[in-house]
TIMISE-852296 format. One record per residue: residue in three letters; z, y, x of N, C-alpha, C in turn. Coordinates in steps of 0.001 Angstrom, whole numbers, plus 500000, padded with zeros to 6 digits. Example, Ala and Ser with C-alpha at 12.3 -4.5 7.8 and 13.67 -1.06 7.14 Angstrom:
REM residues 2
ALA507800494310513190507800495500512300507800496700513200/SER507080497750512850507140498940513670507870500030512900/
This chain:
REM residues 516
UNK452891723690709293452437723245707977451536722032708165/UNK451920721037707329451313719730707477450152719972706440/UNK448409719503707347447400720113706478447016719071706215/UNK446971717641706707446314716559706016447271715305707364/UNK447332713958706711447639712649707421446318712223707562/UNK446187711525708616445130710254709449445562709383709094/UNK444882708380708724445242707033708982444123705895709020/UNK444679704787709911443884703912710734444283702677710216/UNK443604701577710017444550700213709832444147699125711404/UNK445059698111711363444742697490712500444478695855711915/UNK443727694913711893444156694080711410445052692673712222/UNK445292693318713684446056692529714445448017692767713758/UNK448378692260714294450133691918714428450838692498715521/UNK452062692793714818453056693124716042452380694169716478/UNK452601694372718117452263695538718989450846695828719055/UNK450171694670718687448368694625718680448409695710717583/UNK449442695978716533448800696386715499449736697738714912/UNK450022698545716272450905699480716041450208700384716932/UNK449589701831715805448327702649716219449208703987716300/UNK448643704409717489448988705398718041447631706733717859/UNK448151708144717263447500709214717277447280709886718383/UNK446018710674718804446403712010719424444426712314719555/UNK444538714101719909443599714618719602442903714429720848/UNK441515714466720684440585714274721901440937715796723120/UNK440524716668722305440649718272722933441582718959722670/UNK442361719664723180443183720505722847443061721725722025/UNK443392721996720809443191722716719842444511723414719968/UNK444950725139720266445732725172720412446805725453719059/UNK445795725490717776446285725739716177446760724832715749/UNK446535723731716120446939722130715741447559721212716611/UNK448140720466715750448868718892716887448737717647715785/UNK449023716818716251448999715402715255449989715478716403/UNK450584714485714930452097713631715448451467711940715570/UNK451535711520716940451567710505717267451565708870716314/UNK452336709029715400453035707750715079452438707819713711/UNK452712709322712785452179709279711293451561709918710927/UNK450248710370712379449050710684712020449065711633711307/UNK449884712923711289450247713737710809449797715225711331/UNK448659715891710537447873717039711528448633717813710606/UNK449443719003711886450129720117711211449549721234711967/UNK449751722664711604449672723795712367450621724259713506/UNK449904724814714353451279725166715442451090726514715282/UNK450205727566714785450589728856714354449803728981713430/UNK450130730823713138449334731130711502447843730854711527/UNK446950730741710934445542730749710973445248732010710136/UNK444072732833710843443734734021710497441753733927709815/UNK441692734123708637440578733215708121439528734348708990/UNK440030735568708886438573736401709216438993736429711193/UNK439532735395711827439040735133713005437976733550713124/UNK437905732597712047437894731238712416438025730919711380/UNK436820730650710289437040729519709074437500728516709316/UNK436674727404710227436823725936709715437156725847711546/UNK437706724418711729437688724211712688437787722202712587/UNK436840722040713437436531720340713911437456719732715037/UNK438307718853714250439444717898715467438438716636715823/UNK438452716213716595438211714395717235439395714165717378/UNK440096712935716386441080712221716692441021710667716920/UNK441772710236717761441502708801717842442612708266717824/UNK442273707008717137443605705945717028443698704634718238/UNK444663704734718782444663703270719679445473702228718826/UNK445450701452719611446105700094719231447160700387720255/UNK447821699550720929449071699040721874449123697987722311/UNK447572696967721680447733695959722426446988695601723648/UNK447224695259724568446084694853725882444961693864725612/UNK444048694303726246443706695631726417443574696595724892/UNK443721698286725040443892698527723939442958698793723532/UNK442629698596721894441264698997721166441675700414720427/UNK440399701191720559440500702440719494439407702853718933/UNK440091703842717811438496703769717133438587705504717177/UNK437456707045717016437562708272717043436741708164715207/UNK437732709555715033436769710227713590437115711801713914/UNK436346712070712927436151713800712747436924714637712187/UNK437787715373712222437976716292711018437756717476711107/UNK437254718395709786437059719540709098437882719960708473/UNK438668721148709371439533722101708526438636722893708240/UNK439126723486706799438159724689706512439786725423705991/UNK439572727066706448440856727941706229440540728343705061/UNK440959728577704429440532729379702880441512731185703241/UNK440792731957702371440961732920702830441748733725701949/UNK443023734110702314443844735444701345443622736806701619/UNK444255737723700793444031739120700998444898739537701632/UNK444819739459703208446059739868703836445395740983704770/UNK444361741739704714443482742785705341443431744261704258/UNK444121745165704379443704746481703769442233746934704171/UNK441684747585703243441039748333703478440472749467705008/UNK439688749260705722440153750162706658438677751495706777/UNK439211752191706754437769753838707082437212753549708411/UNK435819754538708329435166754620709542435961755763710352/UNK436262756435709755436923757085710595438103757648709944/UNK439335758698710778441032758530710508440922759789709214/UNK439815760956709303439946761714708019438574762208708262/UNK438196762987707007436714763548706767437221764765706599/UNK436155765432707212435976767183706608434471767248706464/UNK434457768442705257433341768551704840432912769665704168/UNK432334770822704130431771772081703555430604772156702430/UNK431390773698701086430275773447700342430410774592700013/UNK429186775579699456429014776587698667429478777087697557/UNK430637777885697564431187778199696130430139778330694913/UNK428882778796695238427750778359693897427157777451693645/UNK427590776140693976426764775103694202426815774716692295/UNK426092774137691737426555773754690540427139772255690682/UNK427662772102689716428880770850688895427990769477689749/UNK428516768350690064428442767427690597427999767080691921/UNK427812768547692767427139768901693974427739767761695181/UNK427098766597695838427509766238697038427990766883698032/UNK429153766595698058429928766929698995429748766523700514/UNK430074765225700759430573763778701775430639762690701106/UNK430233761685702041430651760529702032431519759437702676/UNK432809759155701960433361758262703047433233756702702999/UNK433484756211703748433305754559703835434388753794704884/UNK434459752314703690435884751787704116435024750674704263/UNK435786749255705406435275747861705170436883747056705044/UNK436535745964704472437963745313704350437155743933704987/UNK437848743070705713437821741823706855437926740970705615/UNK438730740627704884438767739584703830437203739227703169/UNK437341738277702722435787738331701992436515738011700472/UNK435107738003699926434786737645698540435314739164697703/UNK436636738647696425437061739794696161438263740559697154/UNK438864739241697806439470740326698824438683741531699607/UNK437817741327699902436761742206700816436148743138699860/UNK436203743296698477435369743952698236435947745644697973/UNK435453746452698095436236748252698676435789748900697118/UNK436430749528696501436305750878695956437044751721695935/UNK436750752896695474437172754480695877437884755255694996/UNK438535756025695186439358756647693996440467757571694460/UNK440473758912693334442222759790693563443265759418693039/UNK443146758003692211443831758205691184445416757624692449/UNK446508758467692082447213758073692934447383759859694216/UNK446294760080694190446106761227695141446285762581695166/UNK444844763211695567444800764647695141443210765100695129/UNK442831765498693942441295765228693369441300767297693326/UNK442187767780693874442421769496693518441937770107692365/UNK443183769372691984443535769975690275442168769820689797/UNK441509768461689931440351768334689068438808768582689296/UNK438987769606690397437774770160690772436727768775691691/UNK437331767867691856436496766842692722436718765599692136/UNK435642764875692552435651763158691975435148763004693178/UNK435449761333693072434663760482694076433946759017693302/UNK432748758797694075432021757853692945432809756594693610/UNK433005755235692719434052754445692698433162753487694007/UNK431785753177694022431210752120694863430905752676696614/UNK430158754550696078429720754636697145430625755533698186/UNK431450755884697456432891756854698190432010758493698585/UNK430951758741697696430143760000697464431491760848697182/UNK431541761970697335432413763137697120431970764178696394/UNK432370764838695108431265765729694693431837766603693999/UNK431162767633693416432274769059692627432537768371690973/UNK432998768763690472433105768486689271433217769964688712/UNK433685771129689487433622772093688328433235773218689363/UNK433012774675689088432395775225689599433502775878690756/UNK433561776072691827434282776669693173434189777983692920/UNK435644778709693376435917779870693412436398779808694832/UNK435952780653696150436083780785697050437472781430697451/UNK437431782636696604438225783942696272439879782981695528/UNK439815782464695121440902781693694125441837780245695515/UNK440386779056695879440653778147697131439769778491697748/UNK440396778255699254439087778691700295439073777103701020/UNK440366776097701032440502775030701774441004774143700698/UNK440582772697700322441071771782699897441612770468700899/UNK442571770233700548442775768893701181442884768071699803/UNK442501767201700201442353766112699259442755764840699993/UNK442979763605699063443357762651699364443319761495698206/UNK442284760500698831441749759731697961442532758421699076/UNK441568757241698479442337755609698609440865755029698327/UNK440570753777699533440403753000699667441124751600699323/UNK440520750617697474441043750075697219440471748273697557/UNK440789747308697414440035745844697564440353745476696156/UNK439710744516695935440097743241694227440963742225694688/UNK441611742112695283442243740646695872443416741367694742/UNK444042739939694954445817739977694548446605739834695155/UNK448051740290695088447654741613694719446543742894695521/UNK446377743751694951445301744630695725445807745376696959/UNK445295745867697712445712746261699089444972747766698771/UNK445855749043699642444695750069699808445123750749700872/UNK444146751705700784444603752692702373444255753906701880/UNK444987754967701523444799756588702352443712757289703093/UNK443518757825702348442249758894703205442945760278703390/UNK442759761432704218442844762492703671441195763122703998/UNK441290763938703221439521765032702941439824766385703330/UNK439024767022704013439400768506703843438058768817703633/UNK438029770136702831436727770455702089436965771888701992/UNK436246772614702861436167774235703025434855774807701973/UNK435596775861701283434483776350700397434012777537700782/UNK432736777619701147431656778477701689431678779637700875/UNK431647780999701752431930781810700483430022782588700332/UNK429961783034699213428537783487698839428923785026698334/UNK428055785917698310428206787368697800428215787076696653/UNK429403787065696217429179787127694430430226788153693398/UNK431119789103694348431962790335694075431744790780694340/UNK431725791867693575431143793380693849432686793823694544/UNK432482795231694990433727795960695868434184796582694671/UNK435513796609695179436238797033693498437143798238694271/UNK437487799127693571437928800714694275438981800377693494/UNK440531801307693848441319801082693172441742801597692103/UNK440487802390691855440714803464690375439421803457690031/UNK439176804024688994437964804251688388437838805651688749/UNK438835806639688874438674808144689063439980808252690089/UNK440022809362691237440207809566692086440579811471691822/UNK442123811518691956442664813144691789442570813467693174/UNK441687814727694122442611815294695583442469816049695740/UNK443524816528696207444352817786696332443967818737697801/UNK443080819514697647442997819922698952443064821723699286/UNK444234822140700000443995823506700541442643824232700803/UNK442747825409699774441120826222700546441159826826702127/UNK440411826680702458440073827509703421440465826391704510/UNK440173825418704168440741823883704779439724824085706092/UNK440046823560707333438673823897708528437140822787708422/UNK436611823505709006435418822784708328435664821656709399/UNK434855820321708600434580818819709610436178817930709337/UNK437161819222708249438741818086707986438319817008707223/UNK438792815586707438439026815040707057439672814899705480/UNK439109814892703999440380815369703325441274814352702456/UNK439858812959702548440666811843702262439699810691702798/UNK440768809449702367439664808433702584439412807442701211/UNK438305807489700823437817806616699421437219805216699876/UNK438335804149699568437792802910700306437558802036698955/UNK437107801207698688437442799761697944437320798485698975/UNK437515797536698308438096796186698619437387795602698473/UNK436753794005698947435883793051698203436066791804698535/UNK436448790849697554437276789646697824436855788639698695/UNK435172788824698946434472787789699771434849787965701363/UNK433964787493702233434340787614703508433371787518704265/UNK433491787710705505432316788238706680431387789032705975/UNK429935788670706437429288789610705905429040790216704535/UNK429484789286704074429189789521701975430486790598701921/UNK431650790629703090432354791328702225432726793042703446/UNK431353793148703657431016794478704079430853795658703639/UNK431366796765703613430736797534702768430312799030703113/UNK429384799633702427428948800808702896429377801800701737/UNK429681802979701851429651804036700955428796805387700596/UNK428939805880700105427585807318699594427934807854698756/UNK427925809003698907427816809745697703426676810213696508/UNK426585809955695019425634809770694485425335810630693687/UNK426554811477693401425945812462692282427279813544692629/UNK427085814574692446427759815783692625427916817076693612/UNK426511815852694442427278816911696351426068817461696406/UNK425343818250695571424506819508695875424669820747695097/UNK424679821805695934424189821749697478425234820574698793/UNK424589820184699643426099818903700357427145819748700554/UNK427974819790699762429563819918700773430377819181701068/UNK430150818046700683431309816875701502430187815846702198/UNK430731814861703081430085813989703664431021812687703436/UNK430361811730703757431125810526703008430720809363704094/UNK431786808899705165431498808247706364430912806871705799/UNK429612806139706385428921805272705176429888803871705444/UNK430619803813706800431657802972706465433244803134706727/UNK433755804182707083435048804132706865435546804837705583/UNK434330805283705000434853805859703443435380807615703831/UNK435394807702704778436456809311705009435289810340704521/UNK436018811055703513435509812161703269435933813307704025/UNK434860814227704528434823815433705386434148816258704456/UNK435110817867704966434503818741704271432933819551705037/UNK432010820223704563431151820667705497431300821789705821/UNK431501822709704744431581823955704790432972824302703961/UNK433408825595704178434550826751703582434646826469702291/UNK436030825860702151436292825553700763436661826894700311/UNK436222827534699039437550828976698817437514828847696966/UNK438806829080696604439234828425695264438518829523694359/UNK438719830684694767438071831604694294436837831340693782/UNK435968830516695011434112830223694342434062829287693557/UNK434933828457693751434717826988692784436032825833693046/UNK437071826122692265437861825990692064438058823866692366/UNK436812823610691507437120821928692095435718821346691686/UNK435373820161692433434392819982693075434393818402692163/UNK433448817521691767433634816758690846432075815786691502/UNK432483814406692412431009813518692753431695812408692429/UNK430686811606692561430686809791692338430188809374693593/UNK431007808335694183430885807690695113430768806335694826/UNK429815805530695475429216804060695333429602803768696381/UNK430179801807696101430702801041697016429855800342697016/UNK428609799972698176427719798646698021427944797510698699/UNK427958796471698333427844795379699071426611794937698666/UNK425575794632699128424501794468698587424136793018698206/UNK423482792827697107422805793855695802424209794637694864/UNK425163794106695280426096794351694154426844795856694861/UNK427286796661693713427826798060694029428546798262692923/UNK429789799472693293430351799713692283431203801449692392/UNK430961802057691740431435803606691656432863804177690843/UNK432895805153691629434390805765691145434274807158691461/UNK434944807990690762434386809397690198435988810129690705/UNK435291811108691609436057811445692259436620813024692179/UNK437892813316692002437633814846691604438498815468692776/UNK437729816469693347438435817673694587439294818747693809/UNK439790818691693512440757819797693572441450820444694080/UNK441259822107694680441608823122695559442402823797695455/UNK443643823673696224444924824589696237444697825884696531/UNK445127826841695718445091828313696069446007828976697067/UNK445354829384697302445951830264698884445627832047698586/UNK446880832487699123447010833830698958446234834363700311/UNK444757834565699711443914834762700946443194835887700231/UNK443295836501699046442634838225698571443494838698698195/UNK442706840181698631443336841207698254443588841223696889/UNK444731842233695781444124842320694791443010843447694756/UNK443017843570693233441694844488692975441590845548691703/UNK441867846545692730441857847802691669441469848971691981/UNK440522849714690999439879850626690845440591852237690641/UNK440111853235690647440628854313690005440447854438688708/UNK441654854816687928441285854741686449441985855866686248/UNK441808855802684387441956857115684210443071856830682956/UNK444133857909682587444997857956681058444560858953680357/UNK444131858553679532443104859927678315444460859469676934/UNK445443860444676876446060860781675958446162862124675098/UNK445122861814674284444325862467672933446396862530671859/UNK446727864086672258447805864092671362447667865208670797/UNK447899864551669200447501865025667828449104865612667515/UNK448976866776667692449765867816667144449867868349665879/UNK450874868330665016451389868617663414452262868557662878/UNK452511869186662112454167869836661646454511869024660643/UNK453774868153660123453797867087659229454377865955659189/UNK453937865360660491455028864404661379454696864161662766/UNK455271863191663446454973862777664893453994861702664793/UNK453230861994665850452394860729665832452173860462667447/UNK453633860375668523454117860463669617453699858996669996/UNK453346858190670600453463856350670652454103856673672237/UNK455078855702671329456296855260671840456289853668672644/UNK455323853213672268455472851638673089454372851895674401/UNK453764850610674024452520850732675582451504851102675288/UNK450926851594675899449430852319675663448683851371676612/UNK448879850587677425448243849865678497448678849113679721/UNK447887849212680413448298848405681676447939848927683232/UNK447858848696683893447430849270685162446192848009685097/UNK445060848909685152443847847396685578443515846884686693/UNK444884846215687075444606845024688714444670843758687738/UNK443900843170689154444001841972689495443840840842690672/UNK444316839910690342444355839124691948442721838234691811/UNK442161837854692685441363836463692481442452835123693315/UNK443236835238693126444113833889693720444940833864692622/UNK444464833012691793445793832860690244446936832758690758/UNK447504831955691642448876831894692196449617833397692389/UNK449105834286692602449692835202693284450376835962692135/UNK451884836495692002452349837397691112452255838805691852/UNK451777839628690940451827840980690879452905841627691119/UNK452941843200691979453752844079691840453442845170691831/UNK453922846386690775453161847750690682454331848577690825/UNK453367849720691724454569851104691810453647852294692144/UNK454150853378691545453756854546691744454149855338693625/UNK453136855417693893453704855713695247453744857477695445/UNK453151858143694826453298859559694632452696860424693169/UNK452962861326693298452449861807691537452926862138690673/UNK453989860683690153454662860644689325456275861613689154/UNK456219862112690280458092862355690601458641862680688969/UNK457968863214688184458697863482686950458691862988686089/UNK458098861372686455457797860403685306457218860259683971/UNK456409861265684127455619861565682782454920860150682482/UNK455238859241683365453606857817683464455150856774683777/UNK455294855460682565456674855151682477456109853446683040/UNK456499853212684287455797851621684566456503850348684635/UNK456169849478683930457159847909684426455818847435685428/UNK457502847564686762456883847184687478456139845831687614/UNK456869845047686954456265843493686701454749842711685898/UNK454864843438684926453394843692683920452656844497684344/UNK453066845875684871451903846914685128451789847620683739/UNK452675846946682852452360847916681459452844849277681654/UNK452021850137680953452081851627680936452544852210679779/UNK453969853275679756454086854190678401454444855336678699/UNK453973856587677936454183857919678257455609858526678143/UNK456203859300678851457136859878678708457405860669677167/UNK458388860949676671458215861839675277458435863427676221/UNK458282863658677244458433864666677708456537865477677645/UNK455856864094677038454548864965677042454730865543675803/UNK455160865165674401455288865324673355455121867173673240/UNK454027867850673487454566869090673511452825869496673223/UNK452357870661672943451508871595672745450119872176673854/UNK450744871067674697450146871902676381449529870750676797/UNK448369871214677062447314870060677748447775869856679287/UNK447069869090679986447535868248681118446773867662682042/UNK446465867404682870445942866690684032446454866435685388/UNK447018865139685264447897865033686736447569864066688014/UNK447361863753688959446658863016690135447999861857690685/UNK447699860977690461449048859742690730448750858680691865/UNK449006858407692885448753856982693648449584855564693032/UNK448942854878692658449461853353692537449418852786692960/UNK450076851986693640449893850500694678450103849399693450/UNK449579848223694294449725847041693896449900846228694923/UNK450626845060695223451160844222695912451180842763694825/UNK450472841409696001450804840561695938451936839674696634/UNK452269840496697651453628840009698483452959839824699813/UNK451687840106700022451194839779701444450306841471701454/UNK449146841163700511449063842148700208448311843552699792/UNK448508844726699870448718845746699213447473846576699276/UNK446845846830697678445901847817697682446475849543696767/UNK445522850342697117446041851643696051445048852066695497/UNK445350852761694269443903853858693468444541854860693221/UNK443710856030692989444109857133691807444122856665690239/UNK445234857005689838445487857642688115445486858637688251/UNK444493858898687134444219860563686553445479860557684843/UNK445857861136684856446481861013683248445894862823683187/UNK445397862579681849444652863530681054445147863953679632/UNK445883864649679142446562865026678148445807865862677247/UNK445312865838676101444230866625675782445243866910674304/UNK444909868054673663445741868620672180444582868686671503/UNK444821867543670739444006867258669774444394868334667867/UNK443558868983667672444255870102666606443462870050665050/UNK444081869961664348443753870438662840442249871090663040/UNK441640871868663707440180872569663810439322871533664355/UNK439943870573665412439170870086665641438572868596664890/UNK439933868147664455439197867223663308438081867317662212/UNK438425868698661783436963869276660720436294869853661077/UNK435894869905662512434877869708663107434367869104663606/UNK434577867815663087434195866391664104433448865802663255/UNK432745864550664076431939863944663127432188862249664270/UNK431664861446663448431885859724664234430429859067664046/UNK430187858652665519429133858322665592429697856458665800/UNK428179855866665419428470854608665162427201853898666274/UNK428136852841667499427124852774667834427295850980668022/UNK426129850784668065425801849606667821426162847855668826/UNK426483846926669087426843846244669710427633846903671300/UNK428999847254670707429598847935671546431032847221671179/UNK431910847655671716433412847171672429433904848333673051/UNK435699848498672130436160849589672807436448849355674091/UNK436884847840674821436469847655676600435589848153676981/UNK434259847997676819432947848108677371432642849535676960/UNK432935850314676177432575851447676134433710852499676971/UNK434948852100677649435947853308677828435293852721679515/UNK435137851657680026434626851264680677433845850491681129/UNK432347851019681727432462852407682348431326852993681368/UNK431200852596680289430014853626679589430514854663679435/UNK431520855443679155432075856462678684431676857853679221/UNK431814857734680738431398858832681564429639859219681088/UNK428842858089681134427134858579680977427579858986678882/UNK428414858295677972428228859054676430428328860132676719/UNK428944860503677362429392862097677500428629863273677878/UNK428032862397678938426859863080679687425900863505678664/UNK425546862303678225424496862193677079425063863200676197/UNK426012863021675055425883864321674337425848865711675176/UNK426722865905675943426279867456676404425173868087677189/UNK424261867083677107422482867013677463422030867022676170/UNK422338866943675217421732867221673803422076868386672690/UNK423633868695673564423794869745673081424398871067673694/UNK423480870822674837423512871491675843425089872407676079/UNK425987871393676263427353871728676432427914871381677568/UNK429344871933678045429954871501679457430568869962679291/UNK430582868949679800431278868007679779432421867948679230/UNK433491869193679996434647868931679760434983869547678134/UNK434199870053677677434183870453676331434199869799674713/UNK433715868116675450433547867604674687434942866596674500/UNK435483866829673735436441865943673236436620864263672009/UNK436247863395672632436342861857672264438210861407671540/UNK438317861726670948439746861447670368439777860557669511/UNK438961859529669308439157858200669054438036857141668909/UNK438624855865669430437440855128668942438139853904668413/UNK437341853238667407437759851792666663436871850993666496/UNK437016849841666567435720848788666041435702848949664498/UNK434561848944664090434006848978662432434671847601661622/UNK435410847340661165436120846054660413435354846232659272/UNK434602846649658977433839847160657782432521846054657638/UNK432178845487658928430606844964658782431176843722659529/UNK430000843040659433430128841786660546429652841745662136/UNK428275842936662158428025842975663418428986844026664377/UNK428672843858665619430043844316666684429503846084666605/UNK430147847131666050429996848540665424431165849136666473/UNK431265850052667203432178850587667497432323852030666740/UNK432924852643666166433020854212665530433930855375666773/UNK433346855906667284433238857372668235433523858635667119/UNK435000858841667508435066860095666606434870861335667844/UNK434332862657667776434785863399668664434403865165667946/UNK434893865588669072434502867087668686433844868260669852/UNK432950869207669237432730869895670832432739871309670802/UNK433692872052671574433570873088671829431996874033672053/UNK432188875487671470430681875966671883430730876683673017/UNK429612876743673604429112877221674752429836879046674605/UNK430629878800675622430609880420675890432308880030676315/UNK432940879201676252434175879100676570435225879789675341/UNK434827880218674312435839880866673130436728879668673255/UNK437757879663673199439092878952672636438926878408670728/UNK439124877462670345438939876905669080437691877137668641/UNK436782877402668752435283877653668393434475876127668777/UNK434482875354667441433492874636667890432334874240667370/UNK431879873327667820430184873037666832430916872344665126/UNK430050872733664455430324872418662836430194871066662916/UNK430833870532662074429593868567661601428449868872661233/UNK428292870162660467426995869599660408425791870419661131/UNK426485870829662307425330871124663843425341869595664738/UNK426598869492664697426436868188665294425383867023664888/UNK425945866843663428425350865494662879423536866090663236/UNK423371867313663049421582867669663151421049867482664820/UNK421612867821665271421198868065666584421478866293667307/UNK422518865862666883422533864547667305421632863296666785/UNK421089863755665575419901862620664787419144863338664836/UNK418689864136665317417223864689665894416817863746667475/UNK418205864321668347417700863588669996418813862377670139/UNK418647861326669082419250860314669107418404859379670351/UNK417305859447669944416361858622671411416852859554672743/UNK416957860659673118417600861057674207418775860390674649/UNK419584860617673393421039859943673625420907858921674168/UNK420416857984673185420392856738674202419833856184675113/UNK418379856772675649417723856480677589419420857446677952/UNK419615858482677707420667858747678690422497857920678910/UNK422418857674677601423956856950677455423834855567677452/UNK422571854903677535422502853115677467423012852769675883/UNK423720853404675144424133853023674062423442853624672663/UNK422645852495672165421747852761670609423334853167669550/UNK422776855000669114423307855221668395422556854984666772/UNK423526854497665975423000854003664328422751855341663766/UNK422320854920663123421844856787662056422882856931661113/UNK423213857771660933424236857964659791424635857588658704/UNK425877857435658249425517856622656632424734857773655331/UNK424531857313654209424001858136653321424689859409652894/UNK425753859218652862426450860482652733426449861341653790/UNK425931860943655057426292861947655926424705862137656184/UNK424478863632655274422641863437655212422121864626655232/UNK420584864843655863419837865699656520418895866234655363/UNK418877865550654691417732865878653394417438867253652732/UNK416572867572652480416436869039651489415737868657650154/UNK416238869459649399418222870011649522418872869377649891/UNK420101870070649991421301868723650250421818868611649041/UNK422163867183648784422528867226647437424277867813647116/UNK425134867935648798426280868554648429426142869942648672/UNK425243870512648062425254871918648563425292872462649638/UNK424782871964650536424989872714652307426565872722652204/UNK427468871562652042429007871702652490428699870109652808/UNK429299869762654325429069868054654697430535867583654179/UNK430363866551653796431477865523653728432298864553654155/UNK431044864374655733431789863523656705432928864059657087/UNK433472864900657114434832865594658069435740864826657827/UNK436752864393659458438031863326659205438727864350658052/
């Protein structure tokens, strides 16, 4: 490239006056052409190695001897934007606290560009890049790096980013950065369990120190923030479980048995500290056929009312056999194992329900001695049945009288009060036990409070056959030592109603009216 002509004048003639170029020093960017003083480039010029550069050129003459004259020249390079942007270094990394608030310094990067003026001059920017989805800026002069919105650790844990180093020249030049920016994690999740409530299922009689589950939660942070300890906080007294404070495993301490307490109900806390979080946990104990059942000797008191009038035979169930298991799981089985051979006592074996033969249906009292088993399938207890047949008769109803006694239950009175009523009246009326005949009882539907009504009748002392106390020896002798009765029978007998009355006179003429 031709950057400027020389020229010289001579004022001689001919060869005197035919001027010849060339440079004093060797410049190796430049040459002049000899003849038309013509300074061109011999390669590119690079402005940010060498602005300006100074030739000495001189002109000769050609004539003898030859004359010449030297001058100066000043190239000056002018400068384009042919230099990008370049970084201090090839990428940045840089760390920050997921709580930091909004505009938090990050890093700083820095570019220089070789060009000057506006070629040389650098600013910063994503546009073009990756600013992560928004969460980062960079300031345009100082290449500052900073949050723009608040960091979720748990959500990004690593950004790469990638911003640009730009110049003002024309056109503009830029360069590529990449950023990596790790976000610091802080305790700021609590441990989260995977339920709020927790069903388990555990066999009784499980060995003590088993393992019976493990209650863990989760917590999204990491290293130490996302540690956690466990405890139990409410339910475990007296202690029966233990709760490992970090693998979560629950152990039993002692003998689970379904029988004592069927299921077991604590809250367990997950801490990461300060932050914690609970879940409510329920034990629930499988039953195991580990008892016996349970049954007593009992008794069949069939009070049969004899009359030519009609039958009053019962024909369905009169009852049940009174077992039972303490292991709900377990089904029942009942059988007469001796006693019965003539089946007077009629049993499903499955219920245990009880009905009398119509072979009792007859005139003749009774008392017979029976073994019953019961079986759960592992297994097997026995009692005595007594069945007691008593002939209940026309004499003895109008001679009876019904006592009323007070917060009672025909359950609670056949068992086991029944044996001491008995006692009790024939301590008051100084009679044999077996003399006294109980042939019915009913709850009072009559009142609101719990009344049971005791009908009975009692033979007199001396053993006569049909001879018994009147109603109205009874009703006297029994509301005279009513306080006897009851230190001896536990059961407060009520006083009689008005009609059934002690008064003098009597207003029915010495004839009572209570009689069934």
């Amino acid at each position: 490239t031709t950057v400027v002509i020389i020229s010289a004048t001579d004022e001689d003639t001919g060869e005197n006056a035919r001027i010849t170029y060339f440079m004093e020093d060797s410049i190796p960017q430049f040459k002049i052409e000899p003849d038309s003083g013509a300074v061109t480039t011999l390669m590119e010029l690079d402005y940010e190695d060498q602005v300006s550069f100074t030739l000495a050129i001189t002109a000769k003459d050609n004539g003898i001897p030859q004359k010449s004259d030297t001058t100066y020249l000043e190239i000056l390079v002018n400068d384009v934007n042919d230099n990008p942007p370049q970084f201090l270094r090839d990428h940045y990394q840089g760390s920050v606290y997921e709580n930091v608030p909004t505009f938090t310094s990050v890093l700083q990067v820095s570019a220089t560009d070789r060009d000057s003026g506006l070629n040389g001059r650098v600013f910063y920017t994503f546009q073009g890049g990756d600013d992560g989805d928004g969460d980062f800026i960079i300031e345009t002069t100082s290449g500052i790096v900073r949050t723009l919105r608040r960091l979720d650790r748990e959500n990004v844990q690593i950004y790469n980013l990638k911003a640009f180093a730009m110049d003002k020249g024309i056109p503009s030049m830029r360069t590529p950065l990449d950023i990596q920016v790790a976000v610091l994690d802080v305790n700021d999740n609590p441990p989260v369990f995977e339920k709020d409530e927790f069903d388990i299922f555990v066999n009784e009689n499980s060995p003590i120190g088993l393992v019976v589950a493990r209650i863990t939660a989760t917590d999204p942070d990491e290293g130490t923030n996302a540690q956690i300890m466990y405890q139990i906080v409410e339910g475990n007294i007296p202690e029966v479980f233990q709760l490992d404070i970090f693998s979560g495993e629950l152990t039993a301490l002692m003998d689970l048995d379904y029988e004592t307490k069927p299921e077991y109900v604590i809250v367990v806390q997950a801490t990461s500290a300060p932050l914690v979080s609970r879940a409510t946990v329920h034990i629930r104990l499988l039953d195991k056929n580990d008892n016996l059942p349970v049954l007593k000797n009992f008794k069949i008191i069939f009070n049969n009312y004899v009359t030519n009038k009609s039958s009053s035979f019962p024909t369905g169930v009169v009852g049940r056999i009174p077992a039972h298991d303490p292991d709900i799981s377990d089904t029942l089985s009942y059988s007469f194992d001796h006693g019965n051979e003539l089946n007077l006592v009629l049993l499903n074996q499955t219920t245990g329900e009880l009905s009398l033969s119509h072979a009792l249906d007859n005139n003749r009292p009774l008392e017979a001695t029976m073994r019953v088993s019961v079986s759960d399938g592992i297994h097997s207890v026995t009692a005595q049945c007594t069945l007691q047949v008593t002939i209940v008769t026309d004499e003895m109803l109008s001679n009876s009288i019904t006592l009323r006694l007070e917060n009672m239950s025909q359950e609670k009175f056949l068992s086991p009060l029944l044996s001491l009523f008995v006692e009790g009246v024939a301590i008051v009326l100084s009679a044999m036990k077996e003399d006294i005949v109980i042939f019915n009882i009913q709850n009072d539907t009559d009142v609101r409070a719990t009344i049971l009504n005791v009908s009975l009748s009692v033979l007199l002392p001396g053993g006569v056959q049909n001879h018994f106390f009147t109603s109205e020896d009874l009703q006297e002798q029994i509301y005279l030592n009513r306080t006897l009765l009851t230190a001896i029978s536990t059961q407060r007998v009520l006083p009689f109603d008005d009609n059934i009355c002690l008064r003098e006179p009597c207003e029915n003429y010495m004839k009572c009216v209570s009689v069934l």
